[in-house]
N, C-alpha and C positions, 0 to 999 in steps of 0.2 A: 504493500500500500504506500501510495506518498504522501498521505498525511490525514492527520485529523480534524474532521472541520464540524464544528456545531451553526447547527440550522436553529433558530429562533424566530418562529412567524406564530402567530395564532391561529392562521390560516391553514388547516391541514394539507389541504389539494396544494399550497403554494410548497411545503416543506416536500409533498411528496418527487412533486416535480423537477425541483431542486436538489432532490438527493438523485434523482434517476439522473443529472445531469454529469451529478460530480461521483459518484459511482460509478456510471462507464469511463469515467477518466481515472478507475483505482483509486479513489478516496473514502478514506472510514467517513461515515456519516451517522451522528446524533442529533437528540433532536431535542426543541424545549418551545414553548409555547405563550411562555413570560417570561419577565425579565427574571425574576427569583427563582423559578425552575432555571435557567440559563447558568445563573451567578451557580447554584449548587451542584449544575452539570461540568462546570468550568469546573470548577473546584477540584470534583472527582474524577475526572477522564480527560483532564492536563490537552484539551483541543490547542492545534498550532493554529488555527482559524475557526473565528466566527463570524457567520453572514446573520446580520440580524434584518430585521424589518425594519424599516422606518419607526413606524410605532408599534410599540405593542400594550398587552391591555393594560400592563401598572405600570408602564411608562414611555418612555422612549428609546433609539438606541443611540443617543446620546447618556441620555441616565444608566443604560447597559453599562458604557463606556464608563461611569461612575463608580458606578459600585465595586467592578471588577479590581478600576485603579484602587483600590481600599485593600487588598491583599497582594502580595512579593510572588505569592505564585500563581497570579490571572494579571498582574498589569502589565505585563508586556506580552499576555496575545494579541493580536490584530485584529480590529475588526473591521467590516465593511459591511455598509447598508444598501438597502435594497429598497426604492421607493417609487411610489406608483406617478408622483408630481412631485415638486416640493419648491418652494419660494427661495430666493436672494437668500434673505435673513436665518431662514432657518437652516438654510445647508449650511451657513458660516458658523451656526449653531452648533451645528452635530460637528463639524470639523474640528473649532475649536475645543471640543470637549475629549478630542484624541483621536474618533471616529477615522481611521485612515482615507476612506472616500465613500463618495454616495454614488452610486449608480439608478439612472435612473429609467424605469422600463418605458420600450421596450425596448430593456441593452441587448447588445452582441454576444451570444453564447460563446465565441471562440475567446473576445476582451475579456468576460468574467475568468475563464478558466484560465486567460493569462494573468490575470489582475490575480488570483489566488494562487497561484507558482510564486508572483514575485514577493508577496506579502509571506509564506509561508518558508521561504526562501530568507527573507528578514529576518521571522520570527527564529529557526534555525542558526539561523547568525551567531545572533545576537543573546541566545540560548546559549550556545556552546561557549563563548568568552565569559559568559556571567559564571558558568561550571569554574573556568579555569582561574575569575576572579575572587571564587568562594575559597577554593584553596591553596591560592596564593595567603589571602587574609586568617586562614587557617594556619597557615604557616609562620605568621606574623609579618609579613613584607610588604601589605599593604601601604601606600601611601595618604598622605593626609587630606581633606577633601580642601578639593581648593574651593574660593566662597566666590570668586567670579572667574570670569574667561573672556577672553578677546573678543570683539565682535567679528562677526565672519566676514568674508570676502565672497564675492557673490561673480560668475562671469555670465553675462546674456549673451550669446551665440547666435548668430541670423545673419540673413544675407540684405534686409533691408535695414539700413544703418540710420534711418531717420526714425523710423517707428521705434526701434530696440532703443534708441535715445529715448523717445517720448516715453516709454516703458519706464526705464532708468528711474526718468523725473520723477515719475510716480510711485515708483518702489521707496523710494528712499526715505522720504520721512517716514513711512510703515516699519521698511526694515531696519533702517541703520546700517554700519559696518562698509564696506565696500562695494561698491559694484562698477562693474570696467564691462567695454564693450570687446567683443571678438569678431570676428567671421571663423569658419571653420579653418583655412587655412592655416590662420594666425593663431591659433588653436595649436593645431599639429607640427609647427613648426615655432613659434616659442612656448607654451606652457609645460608642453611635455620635456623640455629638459631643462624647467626653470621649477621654481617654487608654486606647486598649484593653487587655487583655489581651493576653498571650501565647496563650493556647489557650481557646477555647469547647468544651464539651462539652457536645452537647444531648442531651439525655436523651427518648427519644420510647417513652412510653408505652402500655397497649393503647387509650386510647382516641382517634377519629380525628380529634376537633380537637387534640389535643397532638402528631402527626406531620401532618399539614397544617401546622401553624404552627409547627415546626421547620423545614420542608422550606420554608416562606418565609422564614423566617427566615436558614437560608443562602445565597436571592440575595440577598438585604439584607445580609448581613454580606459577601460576594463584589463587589457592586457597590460599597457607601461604600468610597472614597479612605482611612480613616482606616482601617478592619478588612480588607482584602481581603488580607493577608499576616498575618492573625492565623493560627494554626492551625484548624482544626474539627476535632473527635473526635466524631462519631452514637455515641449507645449505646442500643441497643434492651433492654427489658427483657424482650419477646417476638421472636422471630425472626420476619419479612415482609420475605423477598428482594423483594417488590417496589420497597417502601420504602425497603431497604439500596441499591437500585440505582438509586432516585434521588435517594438522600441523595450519592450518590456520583457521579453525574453535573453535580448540582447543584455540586459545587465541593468538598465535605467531602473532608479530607483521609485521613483513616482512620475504621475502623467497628469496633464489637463489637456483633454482633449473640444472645450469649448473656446477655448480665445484665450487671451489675456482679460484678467481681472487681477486688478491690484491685490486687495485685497486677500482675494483666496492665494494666490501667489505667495505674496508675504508669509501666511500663516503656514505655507507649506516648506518655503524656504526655512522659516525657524525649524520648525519640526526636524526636516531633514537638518539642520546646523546640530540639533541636541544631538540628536541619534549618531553625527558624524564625532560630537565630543565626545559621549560617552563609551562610541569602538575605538576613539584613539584612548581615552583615559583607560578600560579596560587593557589592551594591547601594550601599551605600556608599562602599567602596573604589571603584568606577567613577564614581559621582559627584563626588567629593570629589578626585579625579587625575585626572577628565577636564574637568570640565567647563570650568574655565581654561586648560587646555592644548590640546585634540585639540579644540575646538567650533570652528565655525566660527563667527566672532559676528553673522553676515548671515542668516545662511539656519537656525540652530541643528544643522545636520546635523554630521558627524567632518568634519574635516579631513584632508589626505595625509598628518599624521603620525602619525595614529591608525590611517588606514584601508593602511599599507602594513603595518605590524607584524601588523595584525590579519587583512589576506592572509596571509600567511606562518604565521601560528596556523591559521587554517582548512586552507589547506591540508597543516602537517602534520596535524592531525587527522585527514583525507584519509587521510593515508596510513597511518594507523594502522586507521580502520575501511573502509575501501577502499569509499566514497562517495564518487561524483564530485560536483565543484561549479563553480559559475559564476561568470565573471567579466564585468561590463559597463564600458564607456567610454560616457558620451553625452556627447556634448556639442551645444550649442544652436547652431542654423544662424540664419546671418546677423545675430548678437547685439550687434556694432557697430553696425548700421544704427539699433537700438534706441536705441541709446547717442544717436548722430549726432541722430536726428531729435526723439528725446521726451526725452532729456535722463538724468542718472546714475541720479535718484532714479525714474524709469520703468525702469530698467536693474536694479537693488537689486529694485523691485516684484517683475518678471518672475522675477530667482533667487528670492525666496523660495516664491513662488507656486509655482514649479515643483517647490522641495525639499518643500514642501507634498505636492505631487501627487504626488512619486516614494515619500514616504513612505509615505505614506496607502494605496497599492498593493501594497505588499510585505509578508510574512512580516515577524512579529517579532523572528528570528533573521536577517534579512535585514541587511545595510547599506550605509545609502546615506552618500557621503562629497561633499564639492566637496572638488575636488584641485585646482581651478585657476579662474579668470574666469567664465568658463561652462560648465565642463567636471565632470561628475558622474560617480562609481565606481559599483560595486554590486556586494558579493558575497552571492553565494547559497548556502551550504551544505547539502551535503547535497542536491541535485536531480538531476533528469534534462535530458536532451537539448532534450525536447517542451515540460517543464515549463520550462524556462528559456525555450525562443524563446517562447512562448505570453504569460508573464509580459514578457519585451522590448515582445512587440508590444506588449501591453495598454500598455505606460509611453510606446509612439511615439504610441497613437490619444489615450493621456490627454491629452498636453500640446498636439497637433496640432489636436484638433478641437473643443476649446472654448477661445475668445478669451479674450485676457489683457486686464480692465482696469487701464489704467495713466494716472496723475498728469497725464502731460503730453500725453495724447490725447482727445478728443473721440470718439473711437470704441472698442470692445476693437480688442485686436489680435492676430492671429495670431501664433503663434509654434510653430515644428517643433523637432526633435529628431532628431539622428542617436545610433544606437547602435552599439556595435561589441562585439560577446558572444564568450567563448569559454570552451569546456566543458574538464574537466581530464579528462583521458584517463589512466587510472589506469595504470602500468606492471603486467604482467601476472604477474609473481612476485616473490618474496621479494627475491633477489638484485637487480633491476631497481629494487626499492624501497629498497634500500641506498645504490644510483647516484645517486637523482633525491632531490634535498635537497625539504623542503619551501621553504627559497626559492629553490632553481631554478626549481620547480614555479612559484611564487607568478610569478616574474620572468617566467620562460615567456609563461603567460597571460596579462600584462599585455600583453605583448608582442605577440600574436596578436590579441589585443583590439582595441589601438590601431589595430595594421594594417587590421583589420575596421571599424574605426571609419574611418581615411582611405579606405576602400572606397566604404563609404556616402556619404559627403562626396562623391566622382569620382562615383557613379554618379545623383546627383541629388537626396541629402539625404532627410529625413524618412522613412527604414527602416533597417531590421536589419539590419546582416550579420554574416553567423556568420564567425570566423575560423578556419585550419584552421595545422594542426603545420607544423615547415616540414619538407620532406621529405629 
């Protein structure tokens, strides 16, 4: 499945339609009826998206937007509304209340299902650094909050340089901060190898080389090292869901596909400035607390003393949105013998090479740690049973079946891997969930792991074994 998305209408026929929609595009689908069934469905089934109604019977989905901000594990889902009309005033309403966008019927069934990739896509994001920020702060390396920030810098992008001016004028007492003009060219030939912006806005015109060469212009801005956590804002002057949905596949972070409106613009320019503060302040703070402390300086992979705090984050999160996850032990068979025959700096070789390979396999939200000599972690969050042995095996054939060259050999040289996996079996109710701490959990699993890994080892090395509860 690619993700979880709660449907909130009052309207039965509307939810049912809307799940047929996003069901044949592999999406789990739940469902709530008001806002307070929503807030306790959110709660318990941790949705990466919610499509709410415009209104519903106790309130609005702006008030949704409320409630949700009121708890650490529902304010930063996304949502997006769904509305049959709606006036000036009150879309600026629902906006401003966090509402990510209003769409309004009858939308483009292919826009929504791009419009919910790139929200959930966010949500993802922005998920996984806040993991990596919980236990950095767990570990103490936290940094101290700063009480203000810079104002942003803003570029308007467009081929008509009188309007994108008259734009300007009118951003600026809204926004503040910066705003400079561009064309595309001037784009790709000084910002990409100068100091970026904050936020791009490209402005895509009716005619079809000024959305052709926005629309490249976003993997260029998404692929260079120096822009690819700039913001994008697409503004269309003319509405082409086609174009909206592959401005938004393409990597853009948000879209107005009505015009320029100051206003709305402004409010979404901040939005995206916060969102881009808080993934550099996150990103940071992990670099800047981890990297001398939890790296390993061999292999560059975590360390045991990054990668046990950071079990124990995953799995309470576990237990909050009730996805199971996975734990691996590999470790390298007969890796003395390496030592013995070719020497330490063939020994060094082989670990990096393999941190290489175990890396290079796994999910981004994945992590791989050395916890010992030759001995490598892996937690998985957020997987399944299949999905985990599948990825195991692929990491037993990677290192197994293409030879290591190494310093002190005249020939590559084989090298296997034993793994020892074990899935977190979620307790089956509430009260259940109160018992099982997340680091029992965390402990548990290691534990099961290991034993699964001395399995491997007895039964003749270079495979998987899955380890089970003890009964």
């Amino acid at each position: 499945m690619q993700g979880k998305i709660l449907i909130a209408d009052p309207i039965v026929t509307n939810r049912i339609v809307l799940k047929v929609k996003l069901a044949s595009a592999f999406y789990t689908v739940v469902q709530a009826g008001t806002i307070s069934e929503a807030v306790e469905i959110a709660a318990s089934h941790a949705p990466d998206l919610i499509i709410s109604a415009l209104e519903l019977p106790d309130g609005s989905a702006a008030d949704l937007c409320r409630q949700l901000a009121k708890w650490p594990q529902t304010r930063q889902i996304g949502i997006l509304a769904l509305a049959g009309a709606i006036d000036h005033a009150t879309r600026m309403a629902t906006l401003e209340s966090g509402v990510h966008d209003v769409l309004v019927k009858p939308y483009d069934e292919t826009l929504l299902l791009s419009r919910v990739r790139s929200l959930i896509r966010t949500y993802n994001a922005e998920a996984e650094w806040q993991i990596r920020d919980d236990t950095t702060r767990a570990l103490g390396f936290a940094e101290a909050e700063v009480s203000f920030a810079p104002q942003g810098e803003f570029v308007l992008v467009g081929q008509d340089r009188a309007t994108i001016q008259r734009w300007a004028t009118g951003l600026r007492p809204l926004l503040g901060g910066k705003i400079t003009l561009a064309s595309g060219k001037e784009v790709m030939s000084k910002r990409l190898d100068g100091a970026p912006p904050d936020v791009f806005v490209l402005v895509i015109g009716p005619e079809r080389t000024s959305a052709e060469d926005r629309l490249q212009l976003i993997s260029a801005l998404r692929s260079n090292a120096r822009t690819r956590h700039c913001g994008i804002l697409v503004l269309q002057t003319r509405p082409d869901a086609t174009l909206a949905t592959n401005a938004l596949d393409l990597g853009a972070d948000d879209l107005m596909i009505d015009g320029f409106d100051a206003a709305e613009l402004a409010l979404r320019l901040k939005a995206l400035l916060r969102r881009k503060r808080m993934s550099e302040k996150l990103r940071q703070t992990v670099r800047t607390g981890l990297e001398a402390a939890v790296y390993d300086p061999l292999t560059g992979l975590y360390n045991r003393r990054y990668a046990m705090p950071h079990l124990m984050r995953v799995a309470e999160q576990a237990r909050g949105t009730r996805r199971p996850f996975a734990v691996m032990v590999c470790d390298l068979d007969h890796f003395k013998r390496v030592n013995d025959l070719y020497g330490h700096a063939s020994g060094d070789a082989v670990l990096i090479e393999v941190a290489k390979r175990l890396r290079g396999s796994l999910r981004a939200m994945d992590m791989v740690a050395r916890i010992g000599g030759e001995e490598f972690m892996i937690v998985m969050p957020a997987t399944t049973l299949p999905a985990a042995r599948k990825a195991a095996l692929r990491l037993c054939d990677l290192i197994g079946e293409r030879p290591f060259d190494l310093p002190g050999s005249p020939e590559p040289v084989r090298i296997t891997i034993s793994i020892g996996m074990a899935l977190d079996t979620l307790p089956q109710s509430s009260s259940e969930t109160a018992e099982v701490s997340a680091q029992d959990a965390g402990a548990r699993l290691m534990d099961q792991a290991d034993k699964a890994l001395y399995a491997a080892k007895v039964k003749g090395r270079n495979q998987v074994k899955l380890g089970r509860p003890a009964a």
